[in-house]
Steps between C-alpha positions, in 0.01 A plus 500: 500500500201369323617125553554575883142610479380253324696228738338642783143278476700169491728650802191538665350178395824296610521720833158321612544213345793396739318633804406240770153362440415687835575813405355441110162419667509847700605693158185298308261592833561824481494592104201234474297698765619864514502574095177366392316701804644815389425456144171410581510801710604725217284372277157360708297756299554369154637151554308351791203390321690320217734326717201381746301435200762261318628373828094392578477372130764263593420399789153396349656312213713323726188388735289433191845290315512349817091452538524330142758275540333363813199422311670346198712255776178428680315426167817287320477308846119424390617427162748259596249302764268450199814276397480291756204191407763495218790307715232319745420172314215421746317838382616420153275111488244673678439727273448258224293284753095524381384374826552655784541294831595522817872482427499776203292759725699413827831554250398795372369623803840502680669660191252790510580508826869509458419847275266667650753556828780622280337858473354649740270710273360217315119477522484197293668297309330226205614170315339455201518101379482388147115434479401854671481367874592818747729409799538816741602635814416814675668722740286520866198724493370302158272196501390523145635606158351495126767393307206363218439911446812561409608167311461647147711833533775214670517344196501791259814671704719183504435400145594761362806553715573160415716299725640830639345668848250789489395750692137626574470828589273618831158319499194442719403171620249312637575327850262338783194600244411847582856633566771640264855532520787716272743289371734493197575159356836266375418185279682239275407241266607158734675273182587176537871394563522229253246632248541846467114520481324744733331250782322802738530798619657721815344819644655721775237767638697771689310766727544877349589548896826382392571839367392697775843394706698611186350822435460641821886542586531690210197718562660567845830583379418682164139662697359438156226214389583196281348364211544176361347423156501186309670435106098606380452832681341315780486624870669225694594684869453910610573576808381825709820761588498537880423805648703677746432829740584806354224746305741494207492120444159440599405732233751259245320191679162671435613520142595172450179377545445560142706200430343264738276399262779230380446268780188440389441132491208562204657688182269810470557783249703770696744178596538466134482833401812561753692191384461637154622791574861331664559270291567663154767703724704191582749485248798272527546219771501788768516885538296779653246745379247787644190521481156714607188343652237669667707802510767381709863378330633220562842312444509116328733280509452145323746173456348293238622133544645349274391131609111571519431817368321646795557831546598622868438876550530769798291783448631826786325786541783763415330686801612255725900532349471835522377601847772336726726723186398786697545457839832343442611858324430699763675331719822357312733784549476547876596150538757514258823575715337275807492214230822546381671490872310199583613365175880523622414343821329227348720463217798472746331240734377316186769503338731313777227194522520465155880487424537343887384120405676556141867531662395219700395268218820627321717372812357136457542521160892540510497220764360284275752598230791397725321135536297555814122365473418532860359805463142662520308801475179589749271742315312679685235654243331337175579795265715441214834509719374218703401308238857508389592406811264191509583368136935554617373233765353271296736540220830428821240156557459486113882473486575259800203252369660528126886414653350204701323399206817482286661342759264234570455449112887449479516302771219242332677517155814354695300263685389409178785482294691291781228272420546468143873458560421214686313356288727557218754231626630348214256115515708364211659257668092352620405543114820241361417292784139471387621461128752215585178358712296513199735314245549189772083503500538502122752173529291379714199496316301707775321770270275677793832534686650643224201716357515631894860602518438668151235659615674644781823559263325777297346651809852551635605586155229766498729679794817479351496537178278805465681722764351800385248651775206576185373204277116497315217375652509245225850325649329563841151294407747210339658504825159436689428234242818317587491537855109321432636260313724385826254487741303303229765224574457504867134559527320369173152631407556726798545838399340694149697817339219716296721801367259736380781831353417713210760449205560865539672450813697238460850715402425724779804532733490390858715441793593127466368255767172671586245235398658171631525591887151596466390197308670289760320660803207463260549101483673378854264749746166490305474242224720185726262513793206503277356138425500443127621639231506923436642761263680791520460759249697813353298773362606852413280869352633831481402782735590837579846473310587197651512132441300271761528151551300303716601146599225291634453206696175286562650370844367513839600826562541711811334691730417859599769547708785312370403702152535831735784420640733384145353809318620684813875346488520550155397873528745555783749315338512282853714193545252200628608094515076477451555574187786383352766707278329487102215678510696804701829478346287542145282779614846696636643459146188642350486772702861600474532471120140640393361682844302475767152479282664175351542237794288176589109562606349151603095419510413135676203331594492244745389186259477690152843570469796796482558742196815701541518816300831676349559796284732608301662840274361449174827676280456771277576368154726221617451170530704143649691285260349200431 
């Protein structure tokens, strides 16, 4: 008996649980709706102001969370523009620049520019260089500012933050001589790149109207008045709660007056004596508290960020909670039962657009398990249930794209690899030829013929012997050398080899026969149509993981467009007779064995010459055999 009662819960539990979704909507309307308005029913007289108390405390925190955390984005967006003279090198030389000309003000002028339009709420902004010159820019309204007046607290704030950004709290300045303007201010020490040694200075001045669009939402949704106060205890925004008809709440509005006194541009002593009675209250990063002023009580609710240190608050009158308390009492159980039927109805209706787009979406979905990708769903609302519907489409084009990408990808590696199986005919048959060649040059005493088919001996030897697809760039470079030395033969005092490789990447391992087809293109389509003699170099640095070499002509180069067009078929992968076959069947390889990031990126000048660059997998802890 007691297990059969005791089984009865889960019974329950597993009786809803399989229920359609429809009909578990309906069940949740109904309990969600009908139970809390007859507790709150049963127990309005001792509960209601608790529950409307907490439920306002939270819904204050949560404006005044949400309040703070606007601020500290808006300000770490401040902080990380005072970062940018730091990756502009023309700021950077100006800065260190004594004079300054027309070039250093018209420079600076359009970087000021550049900031000043990147928040609307800037009312200036200021670019201190290293010898104390002021650069500025001023938002429309502003002909004249004093930045001299200030220069000295500039330079306390950011020396003592160092090279970090700081954050002045709400100050007056002096603009267009007799006029002043609230503003609270961002600034860096500007150090040079290269040095490391402070070369200026950056200040962002921000209009305290900035805060006026943050704090009055929450004043309209929480009817309270917010109070922003700096790390120091200082006053930085207070807004005024608005008032609203009603006796009740004009009498709260009336009342609140006494805290009006914070928006105060001028700290006087009641300001102070009103901030010192909050603060000591806020304890913790955020939390509520009461308090009494001027005979009236009042709720406050703070968030203390954790970024600047500024204190946002919402002060309520508990008048104000308490009045529409009341009225809602009175009136709560005659429209109990009338809620509770309309709550059926709606949960019903509800219920079947909700679950309606679901079963479709659920339809597709086992169409797409059987193989079918044809398919898609038309939401017809942005809630949550159409947004599942929208990311099902993009993950059925997600899916197509990814299967034509494998099969284009598959269909290149074959492309490819037919390639290297043609060109993996067995020469041997050329190389004895050459070798028998080269011994009747011998007997004939005709050493350049001889030295030629050697030459060209090892070069073939270079394919067949090493048949393995990975050799180090060290057997690669003595490949280039010999392939040199052969067109030394034909062309003498033509053509210069400057191999510029660090020893440390000389047993690196790398796909064999990358750097001769380049070299060639290097030699017969820049250096042979140059007049004179000209080099080609091999250079290589590490970067970002990987290995780059860069292999450099000094011929006569191309132009814009041809350069456009063979970055563009090597990209593509796209077969051209413009181009020839090396440069594209060595990119492919690349970018099959190592990646896409890894192919062939050319850079030509028409009569300075081409430098093709190549990267490639730098291995963990492994390294080629020499």
């Amino acid at each position: 008996m007691v297990s059969y009662i005791l089984s009865i819960p889960r019974r329950l539990w597993l009786f809803l649980a399989n229920l359609p979704m429809e009909r578990k909507l309906i069940v949740v309307f109904v309990f969600v709706l009908s139970l809390p308005i007859t507790y709150v029913s049963y127990l309005s007289s001792r509960s209601t102001f608790h529950s409307v108390l907490q439920s306002s405390t939270k819904s204050a925190g949560q404006m005044a969370g949400n309040a703070s955390d606007t601020i500290d984005r808006y300000i770490a967006d401040l902080k990380r523009y005072t970062a940018l003279p730091l990756y502009n090198t023309d700021v950077q030389f100006y800065l260190e620049q004594q004079n300054a000309d027309w070039e250093k003000n018209t420079s600076m002028s359009m970087f000021l520019s550049y900031l000043i339009h990147t928040k609307e709420e800037m009312t200036a902004v200021y670019l201190v260089d290293k010898y104390g010159y002021v650069f500025y820019d001023r938002a429309p309204g502003i002909n004249e500012l004093f930045p001299a007046e200030r220069m000295a607290q500039w330079r306390s704030l950011t020396e003592e933050a160092g090279v970090a950004p700081v954050v002045q709290g709400r100050h007056t300045i002096r603009v267009n001589s007799g006029e002043h303007r609230e503003v609270f201010s961002v600034m860096r020490t500007v150090s040079s790149v290269s040095m490391l040694k402070p070369i200026g200075m950056i200040v962002f001045d921000i209009d305290i109207g900035l805060f006026k669009g943050i704090a009055e939402p929450v004043n309209a949704v929480t009817q309270g008045n917010t109070i922003i106060i700096d790390e120091h205890g200082g006053l930085v925004y207070g807004g005024i709660t608005a008032e609203s008809g009603g006796s009740g709440v004009t009498a709260a509005a009336s009342a609140a007056s006494d805290i009006r006194s914070y928006t105060s541009a001028a700290g006087s002593g009641r300001e102070q004596q009103d901030i010192a009675l909050l603060l000591p209250q806020t304890m913790g990063p955020e939390g509520h508290f009461q308090f009494r002023l001027e005979e009236q009580d009042y709720l406050a609710v703070y968030t203390v960020s954790q970024k600047t240190g500024w204190t946002t608050m919402v002060t309520i009158p508990l008048e104000r909670i308490l009045t529409p308390v009341q009225k809602t009492r009175n009136t709560l159980i005659l429209t109990t039962l009338a809620i509770v039927a309309i709550a059926l109805v709606a949960a019903t209706f509800i219920s079947y657009a909700l679950t309606k787009p679901l079963k479709s979406l659920v339809r597709l979905m086992k169409q797409v398990q059987h193989g079918n990708l044809d398919v898609w769903l038309s939401p017809k609302y942005n809630d949550e249930i159409g947004m599942i519907g929208s990311h099902f489409n993009r993950m059925i084009i997600r899916v197509k794209d990814l299967l034509q990408e494998v099969a284009l990808t598959e269909k290149r590696k074959q492309k490819a690899d037919m390639r290297a199986l043609q060109n993996q005919i067995n020469p041997h048959f050329i190389y004895n030829t050459l070798e028998s060649i080269r011994m009747l040059a011998e007997g004939s005493d005709d050493p350049r013929v001889a030295e030629l088919t050697y030459l060209l001996g090892v070069q073939m030897r270079y394919g067949i012997v090493r048949s393995e697809e990975m050799v180090s760039i060290r057997h690669e470079l003595d490949h280039v050398r010999n392939y040199l030395n052969l067109l030394q033969i034909r062309f003498p005092d033509k053509f210069r080899l400057d191999i510029d490789v660090p020893e440390e990447c000389l047993p690196l391992p790398v796909l064999k026969l990358v750097f001769q087809p380049v070299v060639e293109n290097a030699v017969f389509h820049g250096l042979e149509p140059k007049e004179g003699p000209g080099t080609v170099s091999i250079t290589a640095w590490s970067e970002d993981g990987k290995t780059v070499f860069c292999v450099a002509d000094d011929g006569v180069g191309m132009d814009s467009d041809t350069l456009r067009l063979l970055n563009s078929n090597l990209i593509n992968s796209t077969d051209s007779e413009m181009f020839g076959i090396g440069l594209r069947n060595v990119n492919e390889r690349l970018r099959l064995h190592y990646g896409s990031s890894c192919g062939l990126q050319v850079f030509s000048e028409p009569g300075r010459g081409t430098r093709v660059i190549l990267r490639i997998e730098e291995p963990g802890d492994t390294r080629g055999e020499e």
